[in-house]
C-alpha positions, -999 to +999 in steps of 0.1 A: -261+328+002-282+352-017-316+342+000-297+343+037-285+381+026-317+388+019-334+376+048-311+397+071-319+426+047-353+424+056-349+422+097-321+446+098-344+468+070-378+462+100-354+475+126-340+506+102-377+517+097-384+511+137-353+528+146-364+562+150-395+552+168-378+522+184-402+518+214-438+521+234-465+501+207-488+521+229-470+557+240-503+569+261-504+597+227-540+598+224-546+601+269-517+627+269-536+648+240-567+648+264-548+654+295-533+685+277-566+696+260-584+692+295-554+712+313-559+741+285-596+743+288-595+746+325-567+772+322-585+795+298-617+792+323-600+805+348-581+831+335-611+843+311-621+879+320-661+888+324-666+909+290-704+916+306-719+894+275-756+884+288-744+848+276-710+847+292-722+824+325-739+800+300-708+797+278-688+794+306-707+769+317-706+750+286-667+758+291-666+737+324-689+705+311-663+704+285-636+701+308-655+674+327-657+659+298-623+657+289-612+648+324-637+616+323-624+606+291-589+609+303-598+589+338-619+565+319-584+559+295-563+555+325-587+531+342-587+510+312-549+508+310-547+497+350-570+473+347-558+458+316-520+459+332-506+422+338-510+407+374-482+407+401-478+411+433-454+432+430-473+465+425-512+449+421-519+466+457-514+496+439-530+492+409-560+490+428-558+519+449-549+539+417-579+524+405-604+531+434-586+570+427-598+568+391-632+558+401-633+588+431-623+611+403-651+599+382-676+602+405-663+637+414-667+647+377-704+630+382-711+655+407-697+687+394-713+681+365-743+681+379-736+710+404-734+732+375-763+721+353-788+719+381-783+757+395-803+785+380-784+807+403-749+804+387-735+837+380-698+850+363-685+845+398-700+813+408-689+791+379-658+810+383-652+801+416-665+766+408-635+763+382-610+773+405-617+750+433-623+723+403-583+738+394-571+738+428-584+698+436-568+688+404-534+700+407-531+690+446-552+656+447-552+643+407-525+653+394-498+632+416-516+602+409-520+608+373-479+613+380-480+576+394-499+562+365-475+577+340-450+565+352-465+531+358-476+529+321-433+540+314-417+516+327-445+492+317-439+498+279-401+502+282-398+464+294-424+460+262-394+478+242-369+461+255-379+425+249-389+436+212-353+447+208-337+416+222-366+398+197-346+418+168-310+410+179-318+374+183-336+372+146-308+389+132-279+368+151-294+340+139-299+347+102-259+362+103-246+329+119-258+308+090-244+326+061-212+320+048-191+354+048-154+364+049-139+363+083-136+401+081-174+409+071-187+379+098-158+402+126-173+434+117-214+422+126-203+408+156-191+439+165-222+455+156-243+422+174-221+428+206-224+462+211-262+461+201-263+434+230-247+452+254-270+486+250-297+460+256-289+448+281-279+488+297-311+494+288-323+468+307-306+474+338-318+514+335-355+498+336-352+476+364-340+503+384-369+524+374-389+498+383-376+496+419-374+533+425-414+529+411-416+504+439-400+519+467-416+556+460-454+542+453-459+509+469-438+499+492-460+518+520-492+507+509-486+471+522-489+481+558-516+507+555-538+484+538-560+471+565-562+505+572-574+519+546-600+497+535-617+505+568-622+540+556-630+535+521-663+531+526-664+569+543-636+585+518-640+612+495-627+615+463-594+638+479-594+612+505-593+581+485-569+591+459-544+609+488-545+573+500-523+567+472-503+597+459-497+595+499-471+571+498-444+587+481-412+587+501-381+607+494-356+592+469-327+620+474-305+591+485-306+569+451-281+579+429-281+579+389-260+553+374-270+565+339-240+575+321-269+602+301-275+616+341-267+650+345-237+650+372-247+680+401-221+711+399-197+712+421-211+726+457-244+711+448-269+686+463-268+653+435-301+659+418-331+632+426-336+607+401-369+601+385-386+570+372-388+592+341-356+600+340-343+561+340-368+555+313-358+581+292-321+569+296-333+533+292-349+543+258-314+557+248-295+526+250-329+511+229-317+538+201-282+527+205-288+495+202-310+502+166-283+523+152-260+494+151-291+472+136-289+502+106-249+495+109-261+460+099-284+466+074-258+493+055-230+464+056-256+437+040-265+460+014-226+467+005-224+423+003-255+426-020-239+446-041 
């Protein structure tokens, strides 16, 4: 009895220490800390006025090979991810073209960053200009498929998440099933079990919609543009190649939240669109949920110990 009470201490204690952090073994911290260091740097270029210092082209300069940089290593990180994403055919159509926009982006960088080191006519104005079309190309042609990737890499982990918690309920259903406890204490985890299952299992529904609207906003038109587009590869640039994806987006006004955490539209109003983020996010609530009654667990095991 004692060693059974103590295994469950020890699972339902692993899921108290994972609960407030339940999810994502690989949250995409360290690309989102370039992505925002990147989107600053470029920001301050910019906006940075001439103070007429005889070395301001040259830092500014410096200033713009720094956000190249950044933007490779965040491109480079995304790249990596794709190509290390599990095969189906499902979505692999569009982990390629996300991929062949990666690679455009890279070889834009490439050339930017030689643009600016090669001229000995740059002035204040010329990098600055430089910058803002840099700017301008980033937010219109990266950006969305950056957008895509994210959310990719969400829904991705989430499932990751998902199948660790259900890993957890089973361990922990198991170890409770073979101990000998009053019919009360046994009633009480059960509860706890059930409701833990069902979050899970909300959770997982929330995801798999996520994954559809994923499917239907990014991928579903790539299938019969492929031929298509891999006729003009070979003459793209690095806007055209990566529009080839952010391209197929179609409007989701239609789909409807079935999150019970969606925010219902005032009356009057037009129902909100629902994101793949916004599935996720309420997918990763029912994960939480789902841990506090794994704490509910633990608490009641260490009242038996007692």
């Amino acid at each position: 009895m004692t060693k059974k009470l103590l295994i469950i201490t020890a699972v339902a204690f692993v899921a108290l220490m994972g609960s407030s952090r339940p999810v994502f073994a690989d949250d995409g911290g360290a690309v989102n800390q370039v992505f925002q260091s990147a989107k600053d740097a470029l920001d301050s270029l910019v906006t940075a006025k001439d103070e007429g210092n005889a070395n301001d082209v040259t830092l500014r300069i410096n200033a713009f090979e720094q956000v190249l940089d950044l933007s490779t290593s965040e491109a480079k990180d995304l790249e990596l991810k794709l190509l290390t994403a599990d095969k189906n055919p499902d979505y692999d159509i569009w982990v390629k073209s996300a991929v062949s926009g990666l690679t455009e982006a890279l070889v834009y960088y490439d050339s930017e960053r030689q643009l600016v080191s090669s001229s000995s006519s740059l002035d204040v104005a010329g990098i600055k200009a430089i910058a803002e079309d840099f700017k301008t190309w980033r937010d219109d042609k990266y950006l969305p498929l950056v957008n895509q990737i994210q959310d990719f890499l969400l829904v991705k982990q989430e499932f990751s998440a998902l199948d660790t918690s259900e890993k957890r309920l089973n361990n922990i259903t198991s170890d409770v099933s073979s101990l000998n406890l009053k019919t009360k204490d046994r009633k009480t985890i059960n509860d706890f079990l059930n409701v833990a299952k069902g979050d899970i299992k909300s959770g997982r529904d929330l995801n798999s919609q996520a994954y559809e609207l994923f499917l239907t906003k990014y991928v579903s038109g790539l299938s019969a543009a492929s031929s298509t587009t891999k006729d003009q590869t070979s003459n793209a640039s690095s806007s055209d190649s990566i529009s080839s994806v952010t391209s197929t987006e179609i409007s989701t006004s239609t789909i409807e939240a079935t999150s019970s955490s969606s925010t219902e539209a005032a009356a009057g109003e037009a129902p909100q669109e629902v994101s793949v983020k916004d599935l996720v996010n309420s997918s990763l609530m029912k994960i939480k949920d789902a841990y506090r009654n794994f704490i509910g667990i633990s608490n009641l095991v260490r009242k038996l110990l007692q």
